[in-house]
N, C-alpha and C positions, 0 to 999 in steps of 0.2 A: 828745159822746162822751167816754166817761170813758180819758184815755190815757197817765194817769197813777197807776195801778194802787199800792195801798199790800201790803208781805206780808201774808198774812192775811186779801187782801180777793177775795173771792168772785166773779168774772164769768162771763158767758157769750158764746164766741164766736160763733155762731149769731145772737144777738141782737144785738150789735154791729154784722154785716158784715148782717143785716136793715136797721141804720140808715143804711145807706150809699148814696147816691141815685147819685152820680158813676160814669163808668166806668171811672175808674181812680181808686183811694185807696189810699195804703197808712201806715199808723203802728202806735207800739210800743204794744203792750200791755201789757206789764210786762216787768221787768229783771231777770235772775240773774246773779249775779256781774258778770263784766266783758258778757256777753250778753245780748241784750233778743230779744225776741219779736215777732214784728210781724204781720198782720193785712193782707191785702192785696186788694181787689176790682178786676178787670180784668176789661174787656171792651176788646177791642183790642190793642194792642202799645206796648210800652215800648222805651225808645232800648238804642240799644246802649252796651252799658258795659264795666266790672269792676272788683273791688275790690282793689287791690294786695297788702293783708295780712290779708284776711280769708277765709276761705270761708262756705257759706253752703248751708242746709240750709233745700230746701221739702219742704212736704206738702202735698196738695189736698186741701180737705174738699170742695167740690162744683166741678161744671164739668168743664172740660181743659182745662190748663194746657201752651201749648206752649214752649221751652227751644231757643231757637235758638242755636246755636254756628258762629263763624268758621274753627272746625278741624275740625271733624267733624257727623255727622247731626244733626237736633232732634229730640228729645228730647220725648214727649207723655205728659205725667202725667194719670191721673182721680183720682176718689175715691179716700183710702188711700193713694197712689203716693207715693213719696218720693225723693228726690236730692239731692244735696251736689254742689256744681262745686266746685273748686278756687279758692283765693286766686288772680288774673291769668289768670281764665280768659275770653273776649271771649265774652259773652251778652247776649241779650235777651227779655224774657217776653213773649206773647202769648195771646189769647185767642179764639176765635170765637165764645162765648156765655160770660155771666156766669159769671165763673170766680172762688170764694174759696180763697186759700191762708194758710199760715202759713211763715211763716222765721224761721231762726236765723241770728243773727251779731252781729259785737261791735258791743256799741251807738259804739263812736269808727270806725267802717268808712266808709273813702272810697271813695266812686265816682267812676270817671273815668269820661266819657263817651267815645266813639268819633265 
């Protein structure tokens, strides 16, 4: 998988997260400015976390994507849905069926686990 994107250079994300056999994968697609793009296939659930200085913008292109939060309800994205948590906000992704999304956030973003 090409995940190292040049400007200029042409992909398709549909055919990418096609090549994705695993239940969960996620890497950059390409990088703007200080922000990269990432690509992420989930079926199942991811740890809990958050990222101290960064926020972080999904979209779902296919499935539903669920957004579970330590302060408040989860959160269920489909197709089109989109959301921004905040920098320190305690979440984790989930999925119940093949779920592809896209994020945004600064490609130097640490994640702290819980």
């Amino acid at each position: 998988m090409n995940e190292n994107l040049q400007p200029l250079e042409k992909s398709n994300l549909l055919a990418m997260s096609n090549r994705v056999e695993e239940t969960y994968r996620n890497f950059v697609v390409s990088h703007v400015n200080e922000s990269c793009l990432r690509l992420a296939v989930i079926e199942g659930e991811y740890l809990w976390h958050f990222h101290p200085t960064s926020d972080e913008l999904f979209i779902v292109l296919e499935g539903e994507l669920f957004i579970d939060f330590q302060e408040q309800e989860t959160v269920s994205l489909k197709a089109y849905d989109q959301i921004t948590i905040p920098a320190g906000v305690v979440h984790r992704t989930r999925a119940v069926v093949r779920t592809v999304n896209l994020c945004f956030e600064h490609t130097d973003a640490n994640t702290e686990f819980i």
